[in-house]
C-alpha positions in Angstrom: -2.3 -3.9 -25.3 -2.4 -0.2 -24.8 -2.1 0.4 -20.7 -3.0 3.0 -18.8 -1.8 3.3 -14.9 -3.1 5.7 -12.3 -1.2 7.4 -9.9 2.5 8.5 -9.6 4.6 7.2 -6.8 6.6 4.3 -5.9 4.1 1.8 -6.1 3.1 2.6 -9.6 6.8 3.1 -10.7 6.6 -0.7 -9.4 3.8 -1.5 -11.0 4.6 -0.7 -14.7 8.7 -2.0 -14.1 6.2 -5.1 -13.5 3.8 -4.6 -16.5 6.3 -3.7 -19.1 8.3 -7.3 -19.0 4.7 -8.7 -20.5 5.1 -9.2 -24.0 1.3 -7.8 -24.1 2.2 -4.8 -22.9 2.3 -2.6 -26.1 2.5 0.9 -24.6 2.2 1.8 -21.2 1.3 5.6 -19.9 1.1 6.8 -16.4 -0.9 9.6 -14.9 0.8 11.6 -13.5 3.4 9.4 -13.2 6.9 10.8 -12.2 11.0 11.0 -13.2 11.3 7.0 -12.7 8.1 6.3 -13.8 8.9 8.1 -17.2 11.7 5.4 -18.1 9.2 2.7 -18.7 6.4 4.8 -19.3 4.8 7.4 -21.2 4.3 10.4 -18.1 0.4 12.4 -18.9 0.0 15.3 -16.6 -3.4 14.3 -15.5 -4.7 14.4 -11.9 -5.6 10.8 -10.3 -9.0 12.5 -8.8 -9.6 14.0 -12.4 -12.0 11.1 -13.9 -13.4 13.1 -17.2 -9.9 13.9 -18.3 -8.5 10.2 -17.7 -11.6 8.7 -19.2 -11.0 11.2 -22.5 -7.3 10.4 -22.0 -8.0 6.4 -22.7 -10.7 7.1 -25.3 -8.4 9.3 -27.2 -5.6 6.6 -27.2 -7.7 3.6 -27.5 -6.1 2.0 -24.2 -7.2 -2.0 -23.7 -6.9 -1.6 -19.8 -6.5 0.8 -16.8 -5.2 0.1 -13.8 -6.2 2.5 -10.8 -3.6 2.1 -7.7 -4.2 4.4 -5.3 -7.2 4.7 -2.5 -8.4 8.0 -3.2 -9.7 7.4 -6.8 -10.9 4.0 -6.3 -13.0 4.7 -2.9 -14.2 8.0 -5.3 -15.3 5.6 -8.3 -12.7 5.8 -10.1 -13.3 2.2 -11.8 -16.9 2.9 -12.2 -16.3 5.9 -14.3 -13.9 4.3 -16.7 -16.7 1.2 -17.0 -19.0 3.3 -17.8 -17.5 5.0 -20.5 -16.9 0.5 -21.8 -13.1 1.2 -20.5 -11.7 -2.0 -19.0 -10.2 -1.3 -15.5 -8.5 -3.2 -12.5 -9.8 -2.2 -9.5 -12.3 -2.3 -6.8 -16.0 -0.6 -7.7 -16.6 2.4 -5.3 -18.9 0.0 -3.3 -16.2 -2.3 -2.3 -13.4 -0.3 -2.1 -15.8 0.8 0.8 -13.0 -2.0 2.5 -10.7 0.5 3.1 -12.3 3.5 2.3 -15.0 3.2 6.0 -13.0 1.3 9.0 -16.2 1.7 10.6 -17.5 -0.7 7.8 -14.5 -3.2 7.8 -14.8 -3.5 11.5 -18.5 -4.0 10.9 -18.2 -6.7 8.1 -15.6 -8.6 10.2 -17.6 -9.0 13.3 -20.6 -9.7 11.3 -18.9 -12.7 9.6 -16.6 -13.9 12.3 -13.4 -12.4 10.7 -10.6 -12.3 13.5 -9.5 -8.7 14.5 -9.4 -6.6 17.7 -12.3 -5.9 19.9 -13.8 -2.2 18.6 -16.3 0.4 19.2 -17.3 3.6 16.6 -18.0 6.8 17.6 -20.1 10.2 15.5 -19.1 12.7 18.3 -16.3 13.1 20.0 -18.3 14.0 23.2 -19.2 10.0 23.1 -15.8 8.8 22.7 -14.0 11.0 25.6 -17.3 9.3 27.6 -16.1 6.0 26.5 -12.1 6.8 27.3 -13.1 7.7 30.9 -13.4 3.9 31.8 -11.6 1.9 28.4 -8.2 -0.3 28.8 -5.4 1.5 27.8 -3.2 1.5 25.6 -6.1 2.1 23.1 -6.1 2.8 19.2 -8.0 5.1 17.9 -8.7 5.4 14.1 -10.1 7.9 11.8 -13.1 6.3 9.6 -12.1 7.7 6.3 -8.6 7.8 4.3 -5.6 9.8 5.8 -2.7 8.8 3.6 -2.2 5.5 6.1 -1.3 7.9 8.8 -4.9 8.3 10.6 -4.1 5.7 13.1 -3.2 6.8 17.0 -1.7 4.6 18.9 -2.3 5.5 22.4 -0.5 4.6 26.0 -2.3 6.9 28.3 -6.0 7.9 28.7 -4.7 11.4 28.3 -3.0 10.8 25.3 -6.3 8.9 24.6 -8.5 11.9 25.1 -5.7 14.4 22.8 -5.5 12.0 20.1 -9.9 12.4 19.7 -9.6 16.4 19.7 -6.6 15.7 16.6 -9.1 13.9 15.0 -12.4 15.0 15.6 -11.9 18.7 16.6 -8.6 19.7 15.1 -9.7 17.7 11.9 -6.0 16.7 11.5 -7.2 14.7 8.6 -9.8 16.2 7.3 -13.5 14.4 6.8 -11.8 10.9 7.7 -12.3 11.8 11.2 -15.4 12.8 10.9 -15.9 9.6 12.5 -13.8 7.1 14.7 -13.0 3.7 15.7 -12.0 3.2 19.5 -9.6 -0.4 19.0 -8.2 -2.9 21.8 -4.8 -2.6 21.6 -3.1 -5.8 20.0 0.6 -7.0 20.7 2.5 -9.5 18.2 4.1 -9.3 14.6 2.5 -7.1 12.2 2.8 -8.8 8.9 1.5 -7.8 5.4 -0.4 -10.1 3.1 -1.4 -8.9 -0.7 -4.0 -10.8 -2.2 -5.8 -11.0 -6.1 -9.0 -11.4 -6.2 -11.4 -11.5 -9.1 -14.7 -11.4 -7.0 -15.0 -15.4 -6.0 -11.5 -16.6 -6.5 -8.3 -15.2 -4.3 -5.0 -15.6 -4.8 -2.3 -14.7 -2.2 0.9 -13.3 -3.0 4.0 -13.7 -0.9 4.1 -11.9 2.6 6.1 -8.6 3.2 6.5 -6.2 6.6 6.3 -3.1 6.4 8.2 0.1 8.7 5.9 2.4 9.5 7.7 4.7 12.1 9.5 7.7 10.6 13.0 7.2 12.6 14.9 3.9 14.1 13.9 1.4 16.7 10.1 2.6 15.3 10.5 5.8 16.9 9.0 9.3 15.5 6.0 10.0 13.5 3.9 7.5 11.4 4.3 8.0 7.8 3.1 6.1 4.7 5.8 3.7 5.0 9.5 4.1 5.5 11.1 0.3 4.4 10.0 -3.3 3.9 10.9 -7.0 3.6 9.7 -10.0 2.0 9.0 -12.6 3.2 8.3 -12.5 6.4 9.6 -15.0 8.5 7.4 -14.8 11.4 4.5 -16.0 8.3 4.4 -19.5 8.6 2.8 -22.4 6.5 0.6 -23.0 9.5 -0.1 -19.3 10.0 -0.8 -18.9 6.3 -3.4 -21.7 6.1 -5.1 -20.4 8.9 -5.7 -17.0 7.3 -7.0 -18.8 4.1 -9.4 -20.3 6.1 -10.9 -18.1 8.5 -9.1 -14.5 6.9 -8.7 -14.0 3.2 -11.5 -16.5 1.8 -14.1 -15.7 4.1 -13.4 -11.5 3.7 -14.2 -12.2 -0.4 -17.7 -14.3 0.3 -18.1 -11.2 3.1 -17.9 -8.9 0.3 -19.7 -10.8 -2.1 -22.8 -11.4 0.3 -23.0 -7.8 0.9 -23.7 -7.3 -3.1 -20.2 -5.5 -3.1 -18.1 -8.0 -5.2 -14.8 -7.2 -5.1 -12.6 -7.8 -7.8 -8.9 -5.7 -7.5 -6.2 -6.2 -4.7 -6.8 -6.6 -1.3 -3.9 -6.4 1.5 -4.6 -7.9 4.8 -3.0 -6.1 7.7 -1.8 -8.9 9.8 -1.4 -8.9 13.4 0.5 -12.4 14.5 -1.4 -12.5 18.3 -1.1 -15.2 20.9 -4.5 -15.9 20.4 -3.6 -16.3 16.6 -3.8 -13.9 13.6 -6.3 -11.0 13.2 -7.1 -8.5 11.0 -5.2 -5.0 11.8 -6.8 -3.0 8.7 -8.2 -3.9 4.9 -6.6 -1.8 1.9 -8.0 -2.0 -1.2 -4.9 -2.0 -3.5 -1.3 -2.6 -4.0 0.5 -1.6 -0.3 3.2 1.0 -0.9 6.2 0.2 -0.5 5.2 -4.1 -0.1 4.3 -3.5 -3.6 8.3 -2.9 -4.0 9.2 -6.3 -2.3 6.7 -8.2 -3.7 6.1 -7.6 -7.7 10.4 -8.1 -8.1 10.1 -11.6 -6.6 6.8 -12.2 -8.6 7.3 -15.0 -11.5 3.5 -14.8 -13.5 2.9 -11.9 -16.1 1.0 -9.1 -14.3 -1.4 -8.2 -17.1 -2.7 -11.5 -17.3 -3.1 -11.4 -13.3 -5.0 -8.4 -14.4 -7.4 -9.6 -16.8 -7.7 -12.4 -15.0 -9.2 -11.0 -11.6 -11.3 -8.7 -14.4 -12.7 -12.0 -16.5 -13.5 -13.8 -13.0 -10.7 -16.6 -14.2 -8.5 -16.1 -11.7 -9.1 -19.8 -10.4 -7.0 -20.6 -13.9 -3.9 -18.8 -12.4 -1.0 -20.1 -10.9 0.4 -17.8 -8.5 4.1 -18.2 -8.7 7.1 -16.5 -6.8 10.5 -17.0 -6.6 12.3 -19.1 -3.7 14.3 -15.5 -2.7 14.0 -12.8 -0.7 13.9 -8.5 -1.1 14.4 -6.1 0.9 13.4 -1.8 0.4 15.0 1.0 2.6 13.0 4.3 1.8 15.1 7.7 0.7 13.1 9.8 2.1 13.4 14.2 2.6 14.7 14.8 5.9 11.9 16.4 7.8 9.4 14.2 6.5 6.1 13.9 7.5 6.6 17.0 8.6 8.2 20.0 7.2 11.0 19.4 4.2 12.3 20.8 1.3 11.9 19.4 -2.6 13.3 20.1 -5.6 17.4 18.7 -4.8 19.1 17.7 -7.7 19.8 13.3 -7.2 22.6 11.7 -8.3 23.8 8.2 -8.6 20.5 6.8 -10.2 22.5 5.0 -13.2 24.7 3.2 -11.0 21.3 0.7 -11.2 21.8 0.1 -14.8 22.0 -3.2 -15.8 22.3 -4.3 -12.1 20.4 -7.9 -11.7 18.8 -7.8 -8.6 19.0 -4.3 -7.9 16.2 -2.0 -8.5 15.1 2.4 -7.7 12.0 2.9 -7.7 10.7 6.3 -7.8 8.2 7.6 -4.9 8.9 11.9 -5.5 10.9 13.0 -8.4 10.5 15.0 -11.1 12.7 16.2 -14.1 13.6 20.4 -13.6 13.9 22.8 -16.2 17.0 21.8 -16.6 16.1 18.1 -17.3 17.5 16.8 -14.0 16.1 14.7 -11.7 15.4 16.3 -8.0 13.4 15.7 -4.9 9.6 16.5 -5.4 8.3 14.9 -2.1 8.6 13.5 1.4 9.2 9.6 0.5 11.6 10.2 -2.9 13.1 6.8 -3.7 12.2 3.3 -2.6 15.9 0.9 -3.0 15.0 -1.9 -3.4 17.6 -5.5 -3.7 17.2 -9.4 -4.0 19.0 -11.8 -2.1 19.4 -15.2 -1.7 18.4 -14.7 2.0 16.9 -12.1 3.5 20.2 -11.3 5.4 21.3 -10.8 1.7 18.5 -8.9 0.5 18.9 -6.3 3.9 23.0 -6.1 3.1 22.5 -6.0 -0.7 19.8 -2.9 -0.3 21.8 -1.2 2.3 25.1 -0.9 -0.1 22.7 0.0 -2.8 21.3 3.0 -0.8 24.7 4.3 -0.8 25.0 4.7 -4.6 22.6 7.5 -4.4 22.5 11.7 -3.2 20.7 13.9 -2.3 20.9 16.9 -0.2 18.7 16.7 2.5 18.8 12.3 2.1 17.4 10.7 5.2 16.7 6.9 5.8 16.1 4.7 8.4 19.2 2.4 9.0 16.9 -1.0 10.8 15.0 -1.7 8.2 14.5 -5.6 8.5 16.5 -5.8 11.4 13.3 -8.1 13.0 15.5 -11.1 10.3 18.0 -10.8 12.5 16.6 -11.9 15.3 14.2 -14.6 13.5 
């Protein structure tokens, strides 16, 4: 088969590592892709929001299947358009990746069909939510409807801080259209845990749980970014907390979708908060997390392009889910500065020390090749290293002494990541 992956950062670098091990996989291109991506990959310089050019792109080349991974393209159609042209594709349609794409309408659908998550309210004007902060519990969350690159979400201590965070949202437009409009959340308290799932429109299929670090510096201080480290599995994740979810989480979300006439067939990651009043739903994506995506697809036994087909052909019930009995850890290399302000384009070295290291993988979130034909920095999260253990403990140390192998000039990483096993 001839494959064709969208996007170009760590999670798609992940993605076709995965990919290419299946004996199906014939050729494999990436657009945009990215320095790492490029080692397994054939690298196209084509935009993920340019749908006419891909959909040429996979015509030209005959290519047997696409797979979209980001949000942007999938809750803009992405999928649709490469149907249409008779282009097999893995993905959500526009009208459900609407599941991560509105909060407003994952809130909705979940309190419609008795899904667990937080109490909410939704707001057009930001003249009705600053009414509604005057007398809410605090602290509060307050989310922007749309996408924001997994950083629209506020959390919020004090009513003032309340009131600031809807004028970044809804006045200052700090992220654009997706705060347009808001959702006003009741603060939850507990684990956060992340749950990837298959799903081929009836059928789901859980994958092994991760946790992810969202804070940009240690002890989950600083900034929210898209994701700064993660482990896998969790331990807080249970075998009586997982069979709850099945039951009243991750089942009933896909006959949810399904009864709204918005089948979903694709990936869907469950957001997990771990309550005393049990497990609720924190958010819905509608793809692969980054950087789960990195703990998760290495410890991953099945072929991922017949996962693939399979959610496409509606046979996932045929599949087998399998993972190894290990553990895997990812500390983020991220551009010192980032979210904010940071400089690109540093020359990295120390990327072959991964060769032919079992257990030990790079995955590329912002490189590029220069002129020169070296690889340097080309974004805020650069590298995602990731390691195996036998034991999480193992996985942590192993992924730590791997970060090491690698520089960069302006090199910044959180030093906890998984530090929660620790105390397990």
């Amino acid at each position: 088969m001839k494959i064709l992956i969208i996007g170009g950062g760590g999670r798609e670098h992940a993605i076709a590592w995965k990919a290419a091990q299946s004996p199906k996989a014939e050729k494999i291109y990436c657009a945009p892709g990215n320095a790492g991506i490029a080692s397994v990959a054939e690298c196209v310089n084509i935009p993920v929001m340019d749908f006419d050019a891909q959909v040429k792109f996979a015509k030209e080349k005959a290519i047997d299947l696409v797979v979209v991974a980001p949000d942007d393209p999938l809750a803009a159609g992405a999928v649709d358009a490469f149907e249409a042209a008779g282009i097999r594709a893995f993905g959500p349609r526009k009208n459900a990746a609407i599941l991560e794409g509105s909060k407003a309408f994952s809130k909705d659908l979940m309190k419609k069909y008795g899904i667990p998550t937080a109490a909410y309210e939704t707001f057009d004007t930001p003249q009705a939510a600053l009414a509604y902060l005057e007398t809410a519990p605090v602290p509060i969350v307050l989310k922007a409807d749309g996408l924001a690159l997994g950083k629209g979400v506020l959390i919020c201590n004090t009513r003032e801080e309340a009131k600031e965070g809807v004028k970044t949202l809804m006045l200052d437009k700090q992220f654009g259209s997706a705060g347009d409009r808001i959702v006003v959340e009741q603060f939850m308290t507990g684990r956060e845990v992340s749950v990837l799932s298959f799903v081929d429109g009836k059928t789901i299929r859980v994958m092994t749980s991760a946790q992810d670090h969202k804070r940009a510096k240690d002890g989950d201080q600083g900034l929210n970014t898209g994701g700064m480290g993660t482990f896998s599995p969790s331990p807080f994740y249970t075998a009586e907390i997982d069979a709850y979810c099945r039951e009243h989480i991750y089942q009933p979300t896909v006959d949810a979708m399904r009864a709204e006439g918005r089948e979903f067939k694709g990936v869907i990651f469950f957001g997990l908060m771990l309550t005393e009043d049990g497990p609720k739903v924190l958010e819905y994506n509608a793809r692969f997390g980054d950087p789960e995506t990195q703990v998760v697809l290495p410890r991953m036994k099945n072929d991922i392009v017949d996962v693939f087909n399979a959610c496409i052909d509606g046979t996932l019930d045929q599949v087998d889910l399998q993972f190894d009995d290990n553990a895997a850890v990812c500390v983020v290399l991220a551009s010192d500065g980032y979210p904010e302000h940071y400089e690109k384009g540093f020359v990295i070295s120390g990327l072959d020390a991964f060769d032919g290291k079992d257990g030990y993988y790079v995955f590329h979130a912002g490189s590029k090749f220069n002129a020169d034909g070296a690889t340097v920095t080309n974004g805020g999260r650069v590298l995602g290293v990731t390691a195996l253990g036998d034991t999480l403990k193992d996985a942590r140390k192993n992924a730590y002494a791997a970060t090491e192998w690698i520089t960069f000039a302006n090199k910044y990483m959180r030093h906890d990541i998984g530090k929660a096993i620790d105390e397990a």
